[in-house]
N, C-alpha and C positions, 0 to 999 in steps of 0.2 A: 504494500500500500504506500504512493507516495507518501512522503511528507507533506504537510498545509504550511510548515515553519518555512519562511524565507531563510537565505544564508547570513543573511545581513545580520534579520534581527537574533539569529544563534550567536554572529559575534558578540554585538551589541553585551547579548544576556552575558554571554559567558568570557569574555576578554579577561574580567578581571579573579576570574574563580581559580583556583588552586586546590583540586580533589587529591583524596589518598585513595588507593585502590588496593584490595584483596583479590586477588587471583585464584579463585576455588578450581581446581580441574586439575587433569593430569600432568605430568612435565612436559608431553610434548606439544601439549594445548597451550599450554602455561606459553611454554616459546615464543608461539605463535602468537600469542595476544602482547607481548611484551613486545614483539617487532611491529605489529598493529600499531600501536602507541606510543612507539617508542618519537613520531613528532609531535606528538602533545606534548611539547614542553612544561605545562601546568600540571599534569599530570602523572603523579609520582605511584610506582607500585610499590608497596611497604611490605608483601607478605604474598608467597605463593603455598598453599597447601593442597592439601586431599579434601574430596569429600567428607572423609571423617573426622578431619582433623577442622574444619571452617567453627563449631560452635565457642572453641576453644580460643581462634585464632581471632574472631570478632571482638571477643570479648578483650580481650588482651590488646588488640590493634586500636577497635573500635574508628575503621575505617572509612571512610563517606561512603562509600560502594562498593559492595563484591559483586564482582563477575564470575557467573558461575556458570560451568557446562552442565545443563540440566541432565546430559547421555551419564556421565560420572557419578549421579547422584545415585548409591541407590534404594533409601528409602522414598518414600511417598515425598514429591517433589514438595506438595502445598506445606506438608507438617516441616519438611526440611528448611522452606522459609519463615514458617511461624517459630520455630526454637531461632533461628539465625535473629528473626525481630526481637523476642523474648531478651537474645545475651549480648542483642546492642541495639537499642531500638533508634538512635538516629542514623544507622548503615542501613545505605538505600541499594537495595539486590536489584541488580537486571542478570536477568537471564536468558543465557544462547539455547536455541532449542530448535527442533526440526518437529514437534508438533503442530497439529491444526489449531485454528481457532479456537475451539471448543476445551481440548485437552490442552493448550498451551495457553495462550494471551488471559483466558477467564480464568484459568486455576493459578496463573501467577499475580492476576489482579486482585485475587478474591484473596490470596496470602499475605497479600499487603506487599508485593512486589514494586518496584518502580520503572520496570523496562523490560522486553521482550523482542530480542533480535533476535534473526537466523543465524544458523554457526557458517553460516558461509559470509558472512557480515563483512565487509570490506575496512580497509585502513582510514580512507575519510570519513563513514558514516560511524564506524564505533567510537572514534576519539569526539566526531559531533557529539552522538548520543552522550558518553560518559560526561562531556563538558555539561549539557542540557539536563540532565539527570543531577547531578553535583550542585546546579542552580537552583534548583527544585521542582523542573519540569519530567513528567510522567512520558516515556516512549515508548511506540509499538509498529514493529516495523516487520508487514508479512500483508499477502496476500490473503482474503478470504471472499468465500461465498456472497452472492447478494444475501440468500435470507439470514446470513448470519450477523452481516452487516446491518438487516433490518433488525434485529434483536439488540443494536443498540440501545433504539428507543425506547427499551421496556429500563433502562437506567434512570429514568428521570426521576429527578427527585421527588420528595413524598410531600403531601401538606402543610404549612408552615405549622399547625397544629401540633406535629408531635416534637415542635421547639422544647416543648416542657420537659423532657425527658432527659436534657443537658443543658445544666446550668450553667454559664462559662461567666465569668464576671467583665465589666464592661473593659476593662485592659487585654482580659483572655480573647474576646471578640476581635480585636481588634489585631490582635498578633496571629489569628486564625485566616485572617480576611488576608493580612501582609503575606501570611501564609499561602495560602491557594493562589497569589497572583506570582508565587515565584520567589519572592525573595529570600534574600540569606537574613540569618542572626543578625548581623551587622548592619546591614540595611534595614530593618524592622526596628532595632536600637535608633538609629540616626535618627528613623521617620517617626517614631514616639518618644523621643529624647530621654533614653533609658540607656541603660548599659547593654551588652553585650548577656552578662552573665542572669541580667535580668530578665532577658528575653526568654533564655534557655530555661530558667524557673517555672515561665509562664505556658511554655511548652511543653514540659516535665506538667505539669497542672493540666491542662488538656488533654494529654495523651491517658492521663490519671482518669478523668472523668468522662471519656471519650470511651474509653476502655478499650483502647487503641495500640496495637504496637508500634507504629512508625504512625509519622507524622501524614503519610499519602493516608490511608486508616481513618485517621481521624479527620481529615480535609473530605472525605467520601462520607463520614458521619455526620461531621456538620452540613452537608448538601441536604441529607436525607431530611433531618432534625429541622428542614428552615432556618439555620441558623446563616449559611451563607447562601445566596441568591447568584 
């Protein structure tokens, strides 16, 4: 599925971002994405392991993004990103994978995923995605079905009515909204004249009430909840 993002405005977002990345997959994948990336200059790899070794190494790293080859995994791909959210919940997983729509792009959105490429994924579009993904935009890059493309539109949000069921206080609001439009820590500080470290409080607090692993989780909660628009 093409991209809708223009080039421009990826540099725009992401010029000034500097990701760490987790390299989940075997050694000779691992290679392969390290030469991928290796002209992201922003983009530093801090840690290459195994699939069994990633719940240990998030924790420990606690990396902006792991890349993971979904073929390497091999428990239950969804549970494998819920324990990865669980033991670092601001490491945002894209995942390379040769599944369909159904079995791939939903079961890693629904795990709280942040990105879904092909493992044939080329050298400019995965250093794009990881910049965009580190930003805090959401990628999915695959061909599918019209009617499963029609099954988008059963995502729409729910009634502003079941607002009540997440209480976020008027700052939390407000760092949730900075949230869903993309921005980092530091820009949601500037733009409410807070710290940095206060931001991440406020997000720690959300994720809490949201009952969310990562921060995508909870930006999909508040949609439902009426809370964002």
């Amino acid at each position: 599925m093409p991209s809708s993002v223009q080039e421009d405005d990826v540099k725009q977002e992401t010029s000034s971002v500097r990701c760490t990345v987790l390299l989940i997959a075997d050694p000779l994948v691992r290679f392969a994405l390290k030469q991928l990336l290796r002209t992201a200059g922003e983009v530093v790899v801090v840690g290459e392991v195994l699939a069994e070794q990633a719940v240990a190494a998030v924790r420990q790293l606690s990396p902006d993004i792991a890349l993971i080859d979904a073929r390497r995994v091999d428990e239950d791909l969804s549970e494998f990103l819920r324990r990865l959210g669980t033991a670092a919940p601001m490491t945002k997983a894209i995942v390379l994978s040769e599944d369909d729509f159904r079995d791939g792009v939903v079961r890693v959105a629904g795990a709280g995923g942040w990105g879904y490429l092909p493992r044939e994924v080329c050298e400019q579009q995965l250093a794009r995605d990881v910049r965009l993904v580190a930003g805090g935009k959401a990628v999915m890059e695959c061909a599918i079905a019209h009617d499963e493309f029609a099954m988008l539109g059963q995502l729409s949000p729910v009634p502003a009515r079941d607002a009540t069921t997440v209480a976020l206080s008027q700052k939390e609001g407000s760092v949730i909204q900075a949230m869903a439009e993309g921005q980092t820590d530091s820009q949601i500080a500037k733009q409410l004249g807070v710290s940095t470290p206060t931001v991440k409080t406020h997000v720690r607090s959300i994720l809490r009430k949201t009952h969310s692993r990562n921060r995508a989780a909870a930006i999909a909660t508040a949609f439902r909840g009426g809370i964002l628009r």
